[in-house]
C-alpha positions as CSV (number, residue, x, y, z in Angstrom):
1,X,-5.2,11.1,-34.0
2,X,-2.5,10.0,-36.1
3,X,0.8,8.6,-35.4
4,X,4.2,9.5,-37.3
5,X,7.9,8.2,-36.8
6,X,7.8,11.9,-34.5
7,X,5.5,11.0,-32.3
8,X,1.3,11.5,-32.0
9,X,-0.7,14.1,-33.8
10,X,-3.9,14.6,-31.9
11,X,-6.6,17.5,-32.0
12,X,-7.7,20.1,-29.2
13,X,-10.8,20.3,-28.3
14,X,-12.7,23.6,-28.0
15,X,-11.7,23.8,-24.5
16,X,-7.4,23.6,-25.0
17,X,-7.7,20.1,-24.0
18,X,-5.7,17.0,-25.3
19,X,-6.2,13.6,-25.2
20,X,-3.1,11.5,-24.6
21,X,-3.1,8.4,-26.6
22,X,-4.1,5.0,-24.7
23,X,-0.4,3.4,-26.1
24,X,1.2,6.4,-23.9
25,X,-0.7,6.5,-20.5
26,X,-0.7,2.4,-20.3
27,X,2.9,2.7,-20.6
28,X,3.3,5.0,-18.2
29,X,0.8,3.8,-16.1
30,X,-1.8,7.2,-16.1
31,X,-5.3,6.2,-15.2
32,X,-7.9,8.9,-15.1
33,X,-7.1,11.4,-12.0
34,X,-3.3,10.5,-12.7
35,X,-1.3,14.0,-12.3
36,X,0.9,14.9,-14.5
37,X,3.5,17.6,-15.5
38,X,3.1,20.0,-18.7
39,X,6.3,22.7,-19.3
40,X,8.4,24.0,-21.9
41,X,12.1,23.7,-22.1
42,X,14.9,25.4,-22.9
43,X,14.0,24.4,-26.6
44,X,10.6,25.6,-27.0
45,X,9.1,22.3,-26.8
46,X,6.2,21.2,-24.4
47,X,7.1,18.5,-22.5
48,X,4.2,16.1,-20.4
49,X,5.7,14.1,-17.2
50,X,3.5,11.9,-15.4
51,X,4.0,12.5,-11.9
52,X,4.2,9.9,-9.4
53,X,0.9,9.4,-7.1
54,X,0.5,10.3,-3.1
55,X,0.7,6.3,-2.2
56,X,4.0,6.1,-4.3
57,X,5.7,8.9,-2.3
58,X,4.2,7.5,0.8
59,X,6.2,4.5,0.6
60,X,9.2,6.4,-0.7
61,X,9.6,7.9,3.4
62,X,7.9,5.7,5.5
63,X,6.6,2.5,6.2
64,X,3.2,1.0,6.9
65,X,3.4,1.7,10.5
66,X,2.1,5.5,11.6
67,X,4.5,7.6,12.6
68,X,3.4,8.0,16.0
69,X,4.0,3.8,16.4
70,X,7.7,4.4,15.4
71,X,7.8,7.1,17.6
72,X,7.0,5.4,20.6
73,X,9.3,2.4,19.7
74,X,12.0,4.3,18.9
75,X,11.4,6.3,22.7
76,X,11.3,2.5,24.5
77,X,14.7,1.7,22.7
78,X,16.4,5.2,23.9
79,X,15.0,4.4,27.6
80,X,16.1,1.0,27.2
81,X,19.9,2.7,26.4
82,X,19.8,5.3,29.1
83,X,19.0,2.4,31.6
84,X,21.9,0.1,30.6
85,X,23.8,3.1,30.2
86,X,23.4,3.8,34.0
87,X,24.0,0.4,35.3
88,X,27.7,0.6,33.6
89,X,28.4,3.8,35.1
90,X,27.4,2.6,38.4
């Protein structure tokens, strides 16, 4: 591997594969099983994203509670409503 004001020249191996450099996957925090991203653009050049891992997008949507726990909150604080809710129209 060398590296130019471009970017990183590396080799393939037999196989098609490419190592990125350490510099580059410490950066963008890729450990080994990390997924990422090859395409080309509209340019012609191939690009490599890192995409973001399972536990990432988990606490993107939810919280640490299970979903069935929220549900069952968010049930008690509806019946809670439709009580009060029937005591004013009393």
């Amino acid at each position: 591997m060398s590296t130019t004001k471009e970017g990183h020249i590396i080799n393939l191996s037999q196989k098609g594969q490419a190592t990125i450099p350490k510099k580059l996957r410490q950066k963008h925090d890729i450990e080994p099983g990390s997924r990422v991203r090859i395409r080309e653009n509209e340019q012609g050049e191939i690009i490599i994203e890192p995409l973001p891992s399972l536990e990432e997008f988990r606490g993107v949507a939810t919280t640490s509670k299970r979903g069935t726990d929220i549900l069952h909150e968010e049930r008690t604080v509806d019946e809670k409503r439709s009580q009060r809710l029937e005591r004013t129209t009393e």
